[in-house]
C-alpha positions in Angstrom: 4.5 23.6 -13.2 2.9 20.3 -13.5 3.9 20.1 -17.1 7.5 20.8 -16.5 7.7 18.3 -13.7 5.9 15.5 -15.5 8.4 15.6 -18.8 12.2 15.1 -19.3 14.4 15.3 -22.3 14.9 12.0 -23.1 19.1 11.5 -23.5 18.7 7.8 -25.2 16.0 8.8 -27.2 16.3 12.3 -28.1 12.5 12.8 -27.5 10.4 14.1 -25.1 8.9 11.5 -22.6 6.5 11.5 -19.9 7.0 9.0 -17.3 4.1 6.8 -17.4 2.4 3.5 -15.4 2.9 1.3 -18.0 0.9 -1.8 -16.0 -0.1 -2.2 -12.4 -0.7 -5.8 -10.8 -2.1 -6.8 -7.7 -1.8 -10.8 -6.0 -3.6 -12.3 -2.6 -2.6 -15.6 -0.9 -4.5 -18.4 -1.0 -6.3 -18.7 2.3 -9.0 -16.8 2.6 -10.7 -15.8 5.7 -14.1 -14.0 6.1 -14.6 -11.4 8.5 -17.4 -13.7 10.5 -14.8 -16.4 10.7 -12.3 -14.4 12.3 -13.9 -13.2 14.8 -15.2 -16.6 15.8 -11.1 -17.5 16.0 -10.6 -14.0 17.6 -13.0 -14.5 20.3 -12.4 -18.0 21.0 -8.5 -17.2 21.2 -8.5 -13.6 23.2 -11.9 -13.3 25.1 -10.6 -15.9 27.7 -8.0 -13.7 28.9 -8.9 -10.1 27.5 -11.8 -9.0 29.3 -13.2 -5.9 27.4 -13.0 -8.4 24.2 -16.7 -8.3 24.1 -17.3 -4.8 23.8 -14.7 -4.9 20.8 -17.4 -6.8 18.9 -19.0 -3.9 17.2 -15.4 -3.1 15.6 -15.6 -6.3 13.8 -19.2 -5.5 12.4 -18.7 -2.4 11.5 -15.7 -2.6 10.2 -16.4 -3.1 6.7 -14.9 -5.6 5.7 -16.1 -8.9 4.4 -13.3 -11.1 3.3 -9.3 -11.2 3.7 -6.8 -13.2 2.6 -3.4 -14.6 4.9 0.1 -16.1 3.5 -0.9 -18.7 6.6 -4.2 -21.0 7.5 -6.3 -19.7 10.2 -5.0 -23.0 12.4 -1.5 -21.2 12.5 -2.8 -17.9 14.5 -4.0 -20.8 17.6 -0.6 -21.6 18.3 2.5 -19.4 19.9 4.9 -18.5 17.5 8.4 -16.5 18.2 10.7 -14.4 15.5 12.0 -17.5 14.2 8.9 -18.6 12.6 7.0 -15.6 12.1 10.3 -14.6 10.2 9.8 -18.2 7.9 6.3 -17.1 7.2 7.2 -14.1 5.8 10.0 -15.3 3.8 7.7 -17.7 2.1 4.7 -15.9 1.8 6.4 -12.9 0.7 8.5 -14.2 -1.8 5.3 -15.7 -3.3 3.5 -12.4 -3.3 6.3 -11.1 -5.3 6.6 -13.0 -7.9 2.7 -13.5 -8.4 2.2 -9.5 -8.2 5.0 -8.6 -10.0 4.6 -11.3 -13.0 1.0 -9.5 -13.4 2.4 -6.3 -13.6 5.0 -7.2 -16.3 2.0 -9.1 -18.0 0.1 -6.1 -18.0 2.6 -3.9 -19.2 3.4 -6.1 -22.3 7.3 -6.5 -20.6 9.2 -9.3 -19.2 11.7 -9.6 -16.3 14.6 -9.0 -18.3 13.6 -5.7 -19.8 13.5 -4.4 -15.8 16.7 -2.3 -15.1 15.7 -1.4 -11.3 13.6 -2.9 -8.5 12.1 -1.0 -6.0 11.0 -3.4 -2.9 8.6 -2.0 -0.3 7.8 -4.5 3.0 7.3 -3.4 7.0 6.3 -6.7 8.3 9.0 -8.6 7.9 13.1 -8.7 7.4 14.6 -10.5 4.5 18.4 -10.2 4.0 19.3 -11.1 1.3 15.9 -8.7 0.4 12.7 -10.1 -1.4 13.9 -8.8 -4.9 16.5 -11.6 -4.5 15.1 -14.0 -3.0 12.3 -13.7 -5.8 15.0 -13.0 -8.6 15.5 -16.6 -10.1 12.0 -17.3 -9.9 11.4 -13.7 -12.3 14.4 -13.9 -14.2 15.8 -10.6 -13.2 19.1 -9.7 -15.1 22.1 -10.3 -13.2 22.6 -6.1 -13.6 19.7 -5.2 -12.2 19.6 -2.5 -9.8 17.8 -3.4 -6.0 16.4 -0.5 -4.2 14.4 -2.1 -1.0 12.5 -0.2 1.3 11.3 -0.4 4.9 9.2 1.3 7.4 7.1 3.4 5.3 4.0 1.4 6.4 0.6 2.1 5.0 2.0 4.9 3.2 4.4 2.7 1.3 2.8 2.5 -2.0 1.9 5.7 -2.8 5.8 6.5 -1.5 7.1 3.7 -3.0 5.7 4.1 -6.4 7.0 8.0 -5.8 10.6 6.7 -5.9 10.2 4.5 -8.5 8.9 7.2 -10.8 12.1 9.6 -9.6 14.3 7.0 -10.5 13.0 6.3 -13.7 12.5 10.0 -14.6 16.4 10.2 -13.4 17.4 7.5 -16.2 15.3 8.5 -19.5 13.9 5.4 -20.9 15.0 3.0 -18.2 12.2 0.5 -16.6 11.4 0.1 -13.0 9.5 -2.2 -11.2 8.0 -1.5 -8.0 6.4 -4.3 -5.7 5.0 -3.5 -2.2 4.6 -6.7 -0.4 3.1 -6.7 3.4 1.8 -9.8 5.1 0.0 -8.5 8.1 -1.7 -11.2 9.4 1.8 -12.6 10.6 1.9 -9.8 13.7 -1.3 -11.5 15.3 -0.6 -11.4 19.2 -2.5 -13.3 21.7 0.1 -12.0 24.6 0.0 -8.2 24.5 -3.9 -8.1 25.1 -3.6 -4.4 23.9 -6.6 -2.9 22.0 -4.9 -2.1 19.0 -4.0 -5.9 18.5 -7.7 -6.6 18.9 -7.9 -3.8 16.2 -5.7 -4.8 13.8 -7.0 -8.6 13.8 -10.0 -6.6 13.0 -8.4 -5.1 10.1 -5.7 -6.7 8.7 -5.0 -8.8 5.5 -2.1 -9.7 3.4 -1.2 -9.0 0.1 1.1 -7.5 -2.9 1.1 -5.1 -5.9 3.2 -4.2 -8.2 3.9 -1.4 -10.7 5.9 -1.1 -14.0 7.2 2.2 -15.0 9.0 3.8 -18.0 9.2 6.4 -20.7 5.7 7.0 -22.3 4.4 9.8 -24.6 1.3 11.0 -22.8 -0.9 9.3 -25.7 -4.4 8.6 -24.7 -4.8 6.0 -22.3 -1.4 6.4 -20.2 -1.5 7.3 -17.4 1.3 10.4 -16.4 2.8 10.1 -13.2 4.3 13.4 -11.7 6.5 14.2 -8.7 5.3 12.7 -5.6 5.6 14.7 -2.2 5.1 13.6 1.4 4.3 15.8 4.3 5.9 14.8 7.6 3.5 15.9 10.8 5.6 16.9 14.0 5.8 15.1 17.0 3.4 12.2 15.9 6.1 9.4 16.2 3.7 7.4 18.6 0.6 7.8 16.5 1.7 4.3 13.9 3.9 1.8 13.8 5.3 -1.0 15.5 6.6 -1.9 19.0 9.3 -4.4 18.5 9.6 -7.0 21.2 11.0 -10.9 22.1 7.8 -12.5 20.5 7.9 -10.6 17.2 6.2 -6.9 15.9 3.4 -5.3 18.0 1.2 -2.8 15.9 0.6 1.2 17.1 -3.0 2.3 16.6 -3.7 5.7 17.9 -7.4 5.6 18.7 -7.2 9.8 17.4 -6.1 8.4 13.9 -9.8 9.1 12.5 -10.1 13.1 14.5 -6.4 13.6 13.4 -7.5 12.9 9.4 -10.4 14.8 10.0 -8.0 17.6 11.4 -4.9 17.6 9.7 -5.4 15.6 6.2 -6.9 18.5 4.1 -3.9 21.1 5.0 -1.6 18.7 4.1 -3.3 17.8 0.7 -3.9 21.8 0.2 -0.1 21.8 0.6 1.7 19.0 -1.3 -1.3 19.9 -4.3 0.4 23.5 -4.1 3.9 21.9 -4.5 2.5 20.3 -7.4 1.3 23.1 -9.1 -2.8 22.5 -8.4 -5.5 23.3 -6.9 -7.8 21.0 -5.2 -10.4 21.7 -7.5 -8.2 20.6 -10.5 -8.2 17.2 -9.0 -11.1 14.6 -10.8 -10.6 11.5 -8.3 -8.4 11.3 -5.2 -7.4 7.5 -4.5 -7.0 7.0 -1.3 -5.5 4.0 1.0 -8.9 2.5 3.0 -7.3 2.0 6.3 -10.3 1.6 8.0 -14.1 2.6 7.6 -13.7 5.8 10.2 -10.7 7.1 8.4 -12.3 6.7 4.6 -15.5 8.5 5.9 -12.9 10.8 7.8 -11.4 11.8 4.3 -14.4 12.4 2.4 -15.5 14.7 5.2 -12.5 16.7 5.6 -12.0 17.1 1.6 -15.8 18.2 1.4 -16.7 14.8 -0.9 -19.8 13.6 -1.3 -20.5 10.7 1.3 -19.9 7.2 -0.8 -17.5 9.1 -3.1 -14.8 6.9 -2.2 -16.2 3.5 -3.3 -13.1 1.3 -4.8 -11.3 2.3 -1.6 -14.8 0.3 0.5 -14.9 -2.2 -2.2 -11.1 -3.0 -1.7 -11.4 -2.9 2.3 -14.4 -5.0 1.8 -12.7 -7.9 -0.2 -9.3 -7.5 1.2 -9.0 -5.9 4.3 -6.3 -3.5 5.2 -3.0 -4.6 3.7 -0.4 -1.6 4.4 1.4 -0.6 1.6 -0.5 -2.4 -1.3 -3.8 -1.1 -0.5 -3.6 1.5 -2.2 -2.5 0.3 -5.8 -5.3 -2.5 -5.4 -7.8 0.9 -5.0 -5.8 2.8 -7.8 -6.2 -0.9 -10.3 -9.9 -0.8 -9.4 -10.4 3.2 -10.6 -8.1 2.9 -13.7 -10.2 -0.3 -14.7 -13.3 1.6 -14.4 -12.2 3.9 -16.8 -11.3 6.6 -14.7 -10.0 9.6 -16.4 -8.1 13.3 -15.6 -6.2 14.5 -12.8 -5.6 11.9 -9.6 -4.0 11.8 -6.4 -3.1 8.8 -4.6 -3.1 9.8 -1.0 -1.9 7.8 2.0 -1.3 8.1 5.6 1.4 6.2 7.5 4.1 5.8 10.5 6.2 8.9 10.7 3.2 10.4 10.8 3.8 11.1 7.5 0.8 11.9 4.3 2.1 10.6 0.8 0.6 12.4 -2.6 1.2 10.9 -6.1 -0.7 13.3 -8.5 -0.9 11.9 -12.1 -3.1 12.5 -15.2 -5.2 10.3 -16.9 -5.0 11.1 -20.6 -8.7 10.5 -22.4 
């Protein structure tokens, strides 16, 4: 079954094709903030009026992660700031996390931005109209055809989804070339005003950044890297689990403290399942990739897949340098296993708002 889902009959060449990652590209902004650093900001801007701020401490030590990078400089996060020029931030940090993500992509895949037929834009932290792809398209030289898919509200889960869609679509048109770019600046929903937990939490957490994928017709040679139908696996009645709370002052982030218990609980069934769609067994998979989106849920997947503790190291390595970024995340962890030679069957796994887990299986040839 895998086989038959991973190949089409290629109508402009008249051969068979695989559709394959042809490069992957990841970018950061350039201010960088270490963990020790934010919590000096964090403390000195919410323990005055959040009282339990103290005993939220711990979270920041333990939280594994050392350095992060935001689209603004930490003086930015002191002041009040409204829709208006949260929405500016985005605009301009985002834009520039496209094109830097997407241009290392194309590098990487030996392509350039004319040679791209269809854009697929993934971004939850912000609203662009006209959409990023656009705003970004001079500045990559798009062609004035190209095709604009954007995307919103898929969350963390949006680049494993994301790059799902982009691999349908380029599976759909036989020797076409997609580019997929998730984009997410996190650090722009800091709230001093709410005093809720979860905003402590997420200042705890979050970073910004952007990766991109190329896709296209490939042979299954060694060294490419396959990628198969994706699937997604919606959980019932666990809309208030993730997400955000939309207000006056700007986006307000959902953290369910039972995130970590729920993975535990409910991640391996709906692995087991979406691997059965796919045609394989758990045991056929070499490496799962998974989005980091914290320290508890990472050790809260290795336990409920029955991995050995520390399995899971380029998804702690990538939380450790870049905190959690939503939808990129998980490509930055994916670019870190492929460059380390990885090889065989993968899954890129995510969890996000909905509550919804996304697998991507796709095979390593050695």
């Amino acid at each position: 079954m895998l086989q038959q889902v991973s190949t089409e009959d290629s109508a402009r060449a008249g051969a068979r094709q695989v559709t394959v990652l042809k490069g992957i590209g990841t970018a950061v902004p350039p201010h960088v903030m270490t963990q020790s650093d934010v919590l000096d900001r964090a403390r000195a801007l919410l323990a005055p009026t959040y009282p339990f701020f103290e005993k939220l401490v711990p979270a920041f030590e333990n939280a594994g992660v050392d350095t992060r990078y935001s689209v603004m400089p930490m003086d930015w996060y002191a002041q009040d700031h409204g829709w208006s020029d949260r929405g500016a931030a985005y605009m301009t940090g985002a834009v520039a996390l496209f094109v830097a993500a997407a241009s290392d992509a194309l590098q990487a895949s030996g392509l350039t931005a004319d040679q791209v037929d269809t854009v697929v834009t993934v971004s939850s932290t912000g609203i662009a109209t006209p959409t990023l792809e656009a705003q970004a398209s001079k500045a990559m030289g798009f062609r004035r055809d190209v095709h604009r898919v954007p995307v919103f509200g898929l969350g963390c889960a949006g680049g494993v989804s994301g790059l799902s869609i982009a691999r349908r679509l380029a599976a759909a048109d036989p020797g076409s070339t997609v580019l997929m770019v998730a984009v997410e600046t996190c650090s722009l929903s800091f709230r001093s005003d709410r005093l809720q937990k979860s905003d402590v939490i997420a200042t705890v957490l979050f970073g910004d950044g952007a990766a991109a994928a190329v896709i296209g017709a490939g042979t299954g040679s060694a060294g490419e890297v396959a990628l198969h139908e994706g699937h997604e696996h919606l959980f019932p009645d666990t809309l208030p689990i993730m997400g955000w709370d939309v207000d006056d002052t700007g986006l307000g982030v959902i953290f369910d403290r039972s995130i970590p218990g729920f993975v535990t609980a409910e991640f391996r069934p709906a692995v087991l399942s979406m691997l059965h769609e796919a045609g394989l067994d758990v045991h056929q998979v070499d490496r799962f990739v998974c989005h980091p989106g914290g320290t508890k849920v990472v050790e809260a997947i290795e336990a409920t897949m029955d991995l050995t503790p520390g399995t899971l190291d380029a998804e702690r390595a990538t939380l450790r340098d870049f905190g959690n970024m939503s939808a990129p995340t998980a490509l930055f962890v994916l670019k870190h296993v492929l460059q380390g030679g990885q090889t065989g069957r993968l899954a890129l796994c995510a969890l996000g708002p909905g509550f919804t887990a996304a697998l991507l299986p796709m095979t390593v040839a050695a």
